[in-house]
C-alpha positions as CSV (number, residue, x, y, z in Angstrom):
1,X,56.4,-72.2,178.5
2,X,53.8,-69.7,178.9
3,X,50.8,-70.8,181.6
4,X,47.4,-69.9,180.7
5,X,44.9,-70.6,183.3
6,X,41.8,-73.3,182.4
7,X,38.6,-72.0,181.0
8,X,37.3,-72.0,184.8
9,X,39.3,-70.3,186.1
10,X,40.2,-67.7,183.3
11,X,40.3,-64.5,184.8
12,X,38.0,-62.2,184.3
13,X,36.7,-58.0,184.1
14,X,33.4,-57.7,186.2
15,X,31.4,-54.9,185.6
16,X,32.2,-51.7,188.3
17,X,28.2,-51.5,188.5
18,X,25.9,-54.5,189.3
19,X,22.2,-54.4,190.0
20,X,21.6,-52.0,187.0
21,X,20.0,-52.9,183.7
22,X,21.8,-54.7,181.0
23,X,20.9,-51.5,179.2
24,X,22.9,-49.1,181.1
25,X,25.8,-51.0,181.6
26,X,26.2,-51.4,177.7
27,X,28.0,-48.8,175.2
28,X,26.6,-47.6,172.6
29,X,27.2,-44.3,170.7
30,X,25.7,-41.0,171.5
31,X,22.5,-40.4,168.6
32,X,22.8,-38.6,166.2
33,X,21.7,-35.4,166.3
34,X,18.0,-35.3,164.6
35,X,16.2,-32.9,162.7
36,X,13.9,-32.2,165.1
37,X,17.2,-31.3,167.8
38,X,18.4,-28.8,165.0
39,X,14.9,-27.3,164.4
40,X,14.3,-26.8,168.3
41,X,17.8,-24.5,168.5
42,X,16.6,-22.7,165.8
43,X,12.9,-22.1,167.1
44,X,14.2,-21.4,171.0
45,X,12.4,-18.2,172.2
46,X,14.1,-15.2,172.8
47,X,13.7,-12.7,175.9
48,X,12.6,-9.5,175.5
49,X,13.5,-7.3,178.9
50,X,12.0,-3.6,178.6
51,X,13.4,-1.2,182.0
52,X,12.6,1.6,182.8
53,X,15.1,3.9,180.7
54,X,14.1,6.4,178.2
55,X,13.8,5.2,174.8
56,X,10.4,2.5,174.6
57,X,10.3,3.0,171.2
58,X,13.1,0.6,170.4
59,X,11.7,-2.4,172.4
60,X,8.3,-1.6,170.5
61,X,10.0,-2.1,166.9
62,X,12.0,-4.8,168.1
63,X,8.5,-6.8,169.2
64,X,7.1,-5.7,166.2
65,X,9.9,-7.2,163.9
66,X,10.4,-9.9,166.2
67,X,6.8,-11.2,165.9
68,X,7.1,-10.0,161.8
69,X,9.4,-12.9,161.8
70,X,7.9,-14.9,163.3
71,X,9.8,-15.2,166.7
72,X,8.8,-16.6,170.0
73,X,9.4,-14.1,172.3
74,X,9.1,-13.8,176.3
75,X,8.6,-9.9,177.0
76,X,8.6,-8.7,180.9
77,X,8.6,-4.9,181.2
78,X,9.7,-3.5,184.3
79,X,7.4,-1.7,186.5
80,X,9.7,1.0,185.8
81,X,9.5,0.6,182.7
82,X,5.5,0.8,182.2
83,X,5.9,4.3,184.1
84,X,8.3,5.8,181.4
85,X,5.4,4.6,178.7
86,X,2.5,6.3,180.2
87,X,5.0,9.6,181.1
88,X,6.5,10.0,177.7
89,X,4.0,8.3,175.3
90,X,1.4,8.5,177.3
91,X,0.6,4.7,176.7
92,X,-1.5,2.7,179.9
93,X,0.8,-0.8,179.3
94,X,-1.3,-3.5,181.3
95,X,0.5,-5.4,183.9
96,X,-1.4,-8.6,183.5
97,X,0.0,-10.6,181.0
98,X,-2.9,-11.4,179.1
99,X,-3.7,-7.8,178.7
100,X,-0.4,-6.8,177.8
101,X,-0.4,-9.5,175.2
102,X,-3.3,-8.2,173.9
103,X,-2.5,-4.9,174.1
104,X,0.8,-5.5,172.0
105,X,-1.0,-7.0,169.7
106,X,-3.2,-4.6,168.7
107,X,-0.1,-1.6,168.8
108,X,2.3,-3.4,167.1
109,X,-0.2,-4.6,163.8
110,X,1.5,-8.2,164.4
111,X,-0.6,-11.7,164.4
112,X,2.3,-13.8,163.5
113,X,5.2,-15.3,165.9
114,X,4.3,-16.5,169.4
115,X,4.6,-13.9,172.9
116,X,4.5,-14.4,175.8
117,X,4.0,-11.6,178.5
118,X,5.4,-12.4,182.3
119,X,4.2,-9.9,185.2
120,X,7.4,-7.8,185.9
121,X,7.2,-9.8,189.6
122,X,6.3,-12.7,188.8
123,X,9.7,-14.4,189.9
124,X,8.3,-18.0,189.3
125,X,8.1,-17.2,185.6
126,X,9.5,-20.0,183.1
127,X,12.3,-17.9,181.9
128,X,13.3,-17.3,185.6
129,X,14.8,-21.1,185.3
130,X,17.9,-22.1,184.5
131,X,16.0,-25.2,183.2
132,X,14.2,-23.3,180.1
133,X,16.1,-22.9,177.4
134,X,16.2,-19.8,175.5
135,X,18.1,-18.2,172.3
136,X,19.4,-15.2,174.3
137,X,18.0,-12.3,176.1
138,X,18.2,-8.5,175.2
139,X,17.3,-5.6,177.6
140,X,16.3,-2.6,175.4
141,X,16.4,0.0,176.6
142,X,18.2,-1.1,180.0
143,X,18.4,1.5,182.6
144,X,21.6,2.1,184.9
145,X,19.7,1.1,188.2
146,X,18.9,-2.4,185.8
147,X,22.6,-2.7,185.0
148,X,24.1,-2.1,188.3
149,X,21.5,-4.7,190.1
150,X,22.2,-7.2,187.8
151,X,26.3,-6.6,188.2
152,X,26.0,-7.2,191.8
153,X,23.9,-9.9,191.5
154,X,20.8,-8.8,193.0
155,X,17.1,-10.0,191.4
156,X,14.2,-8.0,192.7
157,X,12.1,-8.1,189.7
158,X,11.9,-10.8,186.7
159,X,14.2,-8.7,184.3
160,X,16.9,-8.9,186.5
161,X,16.1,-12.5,187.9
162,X,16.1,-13.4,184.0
163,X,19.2,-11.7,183.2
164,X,20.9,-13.6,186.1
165,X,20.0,-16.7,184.8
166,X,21.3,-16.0,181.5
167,X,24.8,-15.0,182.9
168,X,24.7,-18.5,185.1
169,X,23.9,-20.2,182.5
170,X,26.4,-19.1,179.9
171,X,23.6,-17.7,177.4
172,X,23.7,-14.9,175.4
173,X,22.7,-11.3,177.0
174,X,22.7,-8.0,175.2
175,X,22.3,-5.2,177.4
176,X,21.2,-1.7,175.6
177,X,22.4,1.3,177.8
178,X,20.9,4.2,176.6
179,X,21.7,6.7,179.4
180,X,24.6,9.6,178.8
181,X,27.3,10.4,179.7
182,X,28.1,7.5,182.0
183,X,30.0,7.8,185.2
184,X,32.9,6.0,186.5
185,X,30.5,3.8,188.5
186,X,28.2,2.9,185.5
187,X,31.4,2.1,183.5
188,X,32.4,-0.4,186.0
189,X,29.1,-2.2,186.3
190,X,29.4,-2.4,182.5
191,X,33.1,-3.7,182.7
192,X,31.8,-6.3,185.3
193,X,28.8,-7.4,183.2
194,X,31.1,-8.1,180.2
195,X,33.5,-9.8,181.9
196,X,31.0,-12.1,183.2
197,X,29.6,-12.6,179.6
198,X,27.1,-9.7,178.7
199,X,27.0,-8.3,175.4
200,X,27.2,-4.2,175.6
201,X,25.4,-2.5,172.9
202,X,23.9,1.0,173.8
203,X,22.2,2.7,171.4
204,X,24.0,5.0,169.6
205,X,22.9,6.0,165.8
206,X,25.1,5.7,162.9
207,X,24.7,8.1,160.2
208,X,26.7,5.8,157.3
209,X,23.7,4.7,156.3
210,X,22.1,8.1,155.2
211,X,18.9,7.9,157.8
212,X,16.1,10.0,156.6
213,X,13.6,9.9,159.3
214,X,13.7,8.8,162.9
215,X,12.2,5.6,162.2
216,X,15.4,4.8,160.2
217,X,17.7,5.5,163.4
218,X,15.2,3.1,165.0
219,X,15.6,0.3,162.6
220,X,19.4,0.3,162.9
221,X,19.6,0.4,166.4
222,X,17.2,-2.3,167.1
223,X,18.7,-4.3,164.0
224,X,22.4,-3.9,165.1
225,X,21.3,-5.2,168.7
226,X,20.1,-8.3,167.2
227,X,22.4,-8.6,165.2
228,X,24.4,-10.0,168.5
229,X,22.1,-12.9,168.6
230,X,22.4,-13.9,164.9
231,X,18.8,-12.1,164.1
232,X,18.4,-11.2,160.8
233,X,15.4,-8.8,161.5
234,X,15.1,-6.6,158.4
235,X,16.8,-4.8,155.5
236,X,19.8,-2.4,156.7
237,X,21.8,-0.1,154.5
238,X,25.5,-2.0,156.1
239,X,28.6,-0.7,155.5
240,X,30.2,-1.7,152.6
241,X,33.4,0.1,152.6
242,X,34.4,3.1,150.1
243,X,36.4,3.1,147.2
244,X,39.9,3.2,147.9
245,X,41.6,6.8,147.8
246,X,44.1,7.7,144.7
């Protein structure tokens, strides 16, 4: 016959934690995710990183359809990169950020969206935390000095700071080389940055879609770039493919 021991002496599972709150100790299913939870990974921000490579005008489109669509975007220019404006557009780009807000504002024609400008030093900026949560950064145009920082590691300025924390963080980073023709050691910063997660999309024009000015070649580079973040920022002429050859 089987023995089963009394009521009083029945044995028994204690709980592995005592002294915590009933509350804590008790399972209960993970929520649901809300509607607000969806809404919030849609509305994240995304970081706009300007260096100090030739080619402004992209980041200027791409904060002008940004902000068209009504994007939240952090936007740190390099001090490098607020050199290249005055020498090649001849543009004075403020440092402080509520200038530079201000002052991209009024250039880009744009009152919609949210920005955000952060001091190219200013390494206690929110996006140089881990902690705030973002859609993705871009770095358009990104310089080779940028890109090989950022490969070893180094942060001596918010872009790069920013960009580190992306990488750490497993976020989406798309990094716009411009320069040519790259050597063997900018390839291998490259190689190193998309190993380690890094989108590589340098701007190089496509003629498929039949550009007819310069603000066309514009449009689809800064488009295609964004298109790495899921962006939809504006009509394109895409490929299609062509009728099938007899």
């Amino acid at each position: 016959m089987l023995w089963v021991p009394p009521p009083s002496t029945a044995l028994a599972s204690p709980p592995l934690l005592t002294g915590l709150p009933s509350s804590v100790l008790t399972r209960t299913n993970p929520p649901a995710t809300t509607t607000s939870a969806r809404t919030e990974r849609v509305t994240l921000p995304v970081v706009l990183a300007v260096s100090g490579a030739s080619a402004q005008p992209l980041a200027e489109r791409a904060l002008q359809l940004l902000l068209q669509a009504g994007e939240t975007v952090e936007m740190v220019t390099s001090r490098g990169a607020i050199g290249v404006w005055q020498a090649e557009l001849g543009l004075r780009v403020p440092s402080e950020p509520d200038l530079q807000e201000r002052f991209w504002r009024e250039r880009t024609g744009c009152n919609g969206g949210q920005l955000r400008c952060h001091r190219w030093n200013d390494q206690g900026a929110a996006i140089a935390s881990g902690s705030y949560r973002t859609r993705g950064m871009v770095i358009l145009p990104a310089s080779m000095g940028t890109v090989g920082r950022i490969a070893s590691g180094v942060a001596l300025d918010l872009v790069e700071r920013a960009a580190d924390v992306h990488l750490k963080e497993g976020r989406p980073l798309v990094i716009a080389p411009r320069e040519t023709p790259w050597s063997l050691v900018h390839l291998r910063n490259l190689t190193a940055l998309a190993e380690a997660g890094a989108r590589i999309a340098p701007a190089v024009p496509a003629w498929y879609q039949q550009p007819r000015s310069l603000d066309d070649m514009v449009d689809f580079l800064v488009i295609r770039v964004f298109d790495v973040l899921g962006y939809d920022l504006g009509p394109l002429n895409r490929w299609q493919g062509r009728p099938a050859l007899r």
